[in-house]
C-alpha positions in Angstrom: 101.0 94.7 98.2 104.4 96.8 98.1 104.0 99.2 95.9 101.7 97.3 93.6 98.4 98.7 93.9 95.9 95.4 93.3 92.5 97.2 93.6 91.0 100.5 92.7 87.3 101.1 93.6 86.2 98.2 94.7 87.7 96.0 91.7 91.0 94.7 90.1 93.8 97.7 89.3 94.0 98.1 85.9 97.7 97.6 86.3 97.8 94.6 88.3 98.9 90.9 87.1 99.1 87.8 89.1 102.7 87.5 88.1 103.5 91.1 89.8 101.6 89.6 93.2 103.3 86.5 93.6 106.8 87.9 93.5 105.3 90.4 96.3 103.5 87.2 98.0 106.7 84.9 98.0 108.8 87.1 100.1 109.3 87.1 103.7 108.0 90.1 104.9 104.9 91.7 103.0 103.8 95.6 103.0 99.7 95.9 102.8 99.1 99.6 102.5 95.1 100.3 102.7 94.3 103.8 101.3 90.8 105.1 102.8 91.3 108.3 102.2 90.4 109.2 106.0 93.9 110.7 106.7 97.1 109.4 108.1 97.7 106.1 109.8 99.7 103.7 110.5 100.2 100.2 112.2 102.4 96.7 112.8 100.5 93.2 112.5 102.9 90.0 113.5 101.1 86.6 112.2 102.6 83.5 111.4 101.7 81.0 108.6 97.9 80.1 108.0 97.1 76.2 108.1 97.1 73.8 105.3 93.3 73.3 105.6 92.4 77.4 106.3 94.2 77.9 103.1 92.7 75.0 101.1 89.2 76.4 102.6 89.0 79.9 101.8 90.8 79.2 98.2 88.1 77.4 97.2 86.2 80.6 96.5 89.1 82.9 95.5 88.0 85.1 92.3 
């Protein structure tokens, strides 16, 4: 998120926090950069805010 990396190998970055997300999460505009290691990329996506009720859903199994 930004320039915070929030997984490495298939688990948590050793350097992330949940502080260091939300101040990336509360802002208007987000960068997700996705490193495959495939070569270079790149792409826009325009969405708009999710529902009260997809969000109360799918944080019910948040880890």
């Amino acid at each position: 998120l930004g320039e915070i990396e929030i997984v490495r190998g298939g688990a948590r970055a050793p350097g992330y926090t949940e502080e260091a997300g939300s101040i990336v999460m509360a802002q208007e505009e987000i960068l997700v950069r996705v490193r495959l290691g495939r070569g270079e990329s790149a792409a826009t996506v325009v969405t708009c805010d999710f529902s009260y009720d997809y969000v109360r859903i799918n944080a019910e199994y948040r880890t």
